[in-house]
C-alpha positions as a Markdown table, in Angstrom:
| # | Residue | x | y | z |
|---|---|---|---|---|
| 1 | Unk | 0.5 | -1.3 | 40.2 |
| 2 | Unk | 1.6 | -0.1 | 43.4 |
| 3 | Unk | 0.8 | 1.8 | 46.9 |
| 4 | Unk | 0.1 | 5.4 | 46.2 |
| 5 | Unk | 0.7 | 5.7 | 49.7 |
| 6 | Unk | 4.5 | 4.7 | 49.2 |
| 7 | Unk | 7.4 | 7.0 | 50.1 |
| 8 | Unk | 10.6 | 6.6 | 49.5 |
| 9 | Unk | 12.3 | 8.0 | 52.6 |
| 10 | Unk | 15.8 | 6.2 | 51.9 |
| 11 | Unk | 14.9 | 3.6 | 55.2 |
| 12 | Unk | 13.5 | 1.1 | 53.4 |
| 13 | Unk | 14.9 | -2.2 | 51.6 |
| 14 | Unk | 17.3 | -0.3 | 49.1 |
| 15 | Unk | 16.6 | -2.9 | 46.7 |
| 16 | Unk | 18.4 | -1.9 | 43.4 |
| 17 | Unk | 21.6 | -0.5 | 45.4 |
| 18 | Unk | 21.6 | -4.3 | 46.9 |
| 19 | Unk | 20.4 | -5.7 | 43.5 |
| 20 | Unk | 23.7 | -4.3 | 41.9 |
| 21 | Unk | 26.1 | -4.9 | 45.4 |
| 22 | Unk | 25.7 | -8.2 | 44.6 |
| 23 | Unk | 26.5 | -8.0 | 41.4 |
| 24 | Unk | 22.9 | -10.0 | 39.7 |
| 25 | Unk | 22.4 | -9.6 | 36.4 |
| 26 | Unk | 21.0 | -6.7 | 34.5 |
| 27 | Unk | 16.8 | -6.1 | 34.5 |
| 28 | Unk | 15.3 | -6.2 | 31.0 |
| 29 | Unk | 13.5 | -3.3 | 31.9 |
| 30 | Unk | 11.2 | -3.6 | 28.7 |
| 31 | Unk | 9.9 | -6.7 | 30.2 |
| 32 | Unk | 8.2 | -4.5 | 32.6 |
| 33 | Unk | 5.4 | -2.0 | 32.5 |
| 34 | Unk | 6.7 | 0.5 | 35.2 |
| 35 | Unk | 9.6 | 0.6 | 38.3 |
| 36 | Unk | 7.3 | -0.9 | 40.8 |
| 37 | Unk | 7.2 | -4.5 | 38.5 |
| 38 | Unk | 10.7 | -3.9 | 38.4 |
| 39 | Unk | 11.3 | -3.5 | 41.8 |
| 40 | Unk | 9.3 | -6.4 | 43.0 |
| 41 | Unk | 11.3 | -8.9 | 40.5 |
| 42 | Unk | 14.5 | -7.7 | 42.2 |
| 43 | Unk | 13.1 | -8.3 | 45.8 |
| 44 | Unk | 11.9 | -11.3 | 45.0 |
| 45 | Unk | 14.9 | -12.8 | 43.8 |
| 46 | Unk | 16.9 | -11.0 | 46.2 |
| 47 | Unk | 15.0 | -13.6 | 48.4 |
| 48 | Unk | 15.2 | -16.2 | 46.8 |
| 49 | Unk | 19.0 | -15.8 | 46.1 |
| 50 | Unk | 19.5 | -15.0 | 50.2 |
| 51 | Unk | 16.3 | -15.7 | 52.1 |
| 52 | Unk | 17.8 | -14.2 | 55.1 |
| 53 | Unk | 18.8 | -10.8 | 53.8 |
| 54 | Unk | 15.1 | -10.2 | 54.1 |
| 55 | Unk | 14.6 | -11.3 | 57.8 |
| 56 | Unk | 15.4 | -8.1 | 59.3 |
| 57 | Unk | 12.9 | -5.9 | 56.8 |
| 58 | Unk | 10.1 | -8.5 | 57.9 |
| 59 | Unk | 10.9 | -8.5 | 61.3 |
| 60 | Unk | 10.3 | -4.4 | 61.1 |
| 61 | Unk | 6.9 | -5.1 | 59.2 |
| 62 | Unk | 5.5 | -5.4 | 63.6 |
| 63 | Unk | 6.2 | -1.6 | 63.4 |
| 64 | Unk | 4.2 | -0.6 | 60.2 |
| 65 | Unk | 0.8 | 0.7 | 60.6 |
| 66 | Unk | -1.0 | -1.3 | 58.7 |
| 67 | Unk | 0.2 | -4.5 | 60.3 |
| 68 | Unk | -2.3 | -6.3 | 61.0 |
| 69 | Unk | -1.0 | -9.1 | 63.1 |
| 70 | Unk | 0.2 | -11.8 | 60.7 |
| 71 | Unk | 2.9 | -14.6 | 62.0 |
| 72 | Unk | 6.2 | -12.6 | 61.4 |
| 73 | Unk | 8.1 | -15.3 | 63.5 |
| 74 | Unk | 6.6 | -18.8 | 61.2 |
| 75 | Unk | 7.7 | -16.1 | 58.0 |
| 76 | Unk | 11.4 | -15.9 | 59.8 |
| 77 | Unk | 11.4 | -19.4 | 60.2 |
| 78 | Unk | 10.2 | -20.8 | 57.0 |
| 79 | Unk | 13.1 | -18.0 | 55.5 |
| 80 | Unk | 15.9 | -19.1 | 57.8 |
| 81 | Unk | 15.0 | -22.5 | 56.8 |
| 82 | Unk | 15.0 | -22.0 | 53.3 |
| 83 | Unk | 18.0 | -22.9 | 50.8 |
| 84 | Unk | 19.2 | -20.3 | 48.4 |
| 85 | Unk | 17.3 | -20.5 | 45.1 |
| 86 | Unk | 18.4 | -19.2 | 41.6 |
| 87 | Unk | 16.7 | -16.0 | 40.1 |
| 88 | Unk | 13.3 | -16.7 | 38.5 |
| 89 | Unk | 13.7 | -17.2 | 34.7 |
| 90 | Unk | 11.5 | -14.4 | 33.2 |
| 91 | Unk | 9.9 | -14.8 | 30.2 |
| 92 | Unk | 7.5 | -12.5 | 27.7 |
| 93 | Unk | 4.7 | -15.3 | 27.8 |
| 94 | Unk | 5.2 | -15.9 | 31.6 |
| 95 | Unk | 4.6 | -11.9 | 31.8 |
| 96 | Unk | 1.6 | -12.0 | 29.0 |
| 97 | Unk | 0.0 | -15.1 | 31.1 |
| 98 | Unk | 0.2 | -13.2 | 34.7 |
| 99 | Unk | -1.3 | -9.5 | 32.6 |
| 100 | Unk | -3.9 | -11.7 | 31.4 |
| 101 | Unk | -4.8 | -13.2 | 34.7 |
| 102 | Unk | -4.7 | -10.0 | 36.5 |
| 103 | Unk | -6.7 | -8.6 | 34.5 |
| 104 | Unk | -9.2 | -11.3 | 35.0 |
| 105 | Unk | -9.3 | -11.5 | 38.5 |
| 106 | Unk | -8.4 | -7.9 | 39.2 |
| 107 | Unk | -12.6 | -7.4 | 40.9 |
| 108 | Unk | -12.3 | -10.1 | 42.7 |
| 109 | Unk | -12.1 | -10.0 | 46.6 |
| 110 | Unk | -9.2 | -13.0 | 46.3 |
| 111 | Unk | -6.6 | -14.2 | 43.4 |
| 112 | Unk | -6.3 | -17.5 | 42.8 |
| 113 | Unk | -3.4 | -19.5 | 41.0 |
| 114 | Unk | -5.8 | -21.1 | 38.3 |
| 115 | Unk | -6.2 | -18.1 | 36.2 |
| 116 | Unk | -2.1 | -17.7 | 35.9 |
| 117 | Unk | -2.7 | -21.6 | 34.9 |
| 118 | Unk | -5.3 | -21.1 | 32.6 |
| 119 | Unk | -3.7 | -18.2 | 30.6 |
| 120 | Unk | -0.2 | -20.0 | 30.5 |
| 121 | Unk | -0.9 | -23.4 | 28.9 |
């Protein structure tokens, strides 16, 4: 998983040095398959922990050059509306269940929820 195309040129999020600034708990890193999966668990708890810490990242995403012209300012919004939320419980059959619809879906032109559904129950 992940962008080929990424860089890390040290002006981005700076996930894991915020991760551990606020002092979250520790990533079971054998829950994961590589940093990427680990990096996107952190950043989406750091959201949900502090949806505003992410406001001024999305509010750069105008700048990128593959945006394509989404609504930034209903995404602000909906985040400074949003009450702090505690971090996702993660779980090896929760993990199994989203592998299993990935790999389901991964030739489709869309995902859809029901596959996640499907493999979970």
């Amino acid at each position: 998983m992940g962008c080929k195309e990424s860089k890390n040129d040290g002006e981005g999020m700076r996930v894991e040095e915020e991760w551990t600034k606020r002092n979250l708990p520790p990533v079971q890193p054998s829950l994961f398959e590589n940093r990427f999966e680990i990096v996107l668990y952190m950043t989406l708890n750091l959201i949900r922990t502090d949806p505003q810490w992410a406001i001024p990242y999305i509010k750069n995403v105008k700048h990128h050059k593959h945006y394509t012209g989404g609504n930034i300012e209903q995404i602000i919004a909906i985040l400074k509306a949003t009450k702090s939320l505690p971090i996702m419980e993660i779980s090896a059959s929760g993990i199994a269940a989203c592998r299993k619809a990935n790999d389901e879906i991964k030739d489709n032109a869309y995902s859809s929820h029901y596959g996640i559904i499907k493999a979970y129950n």
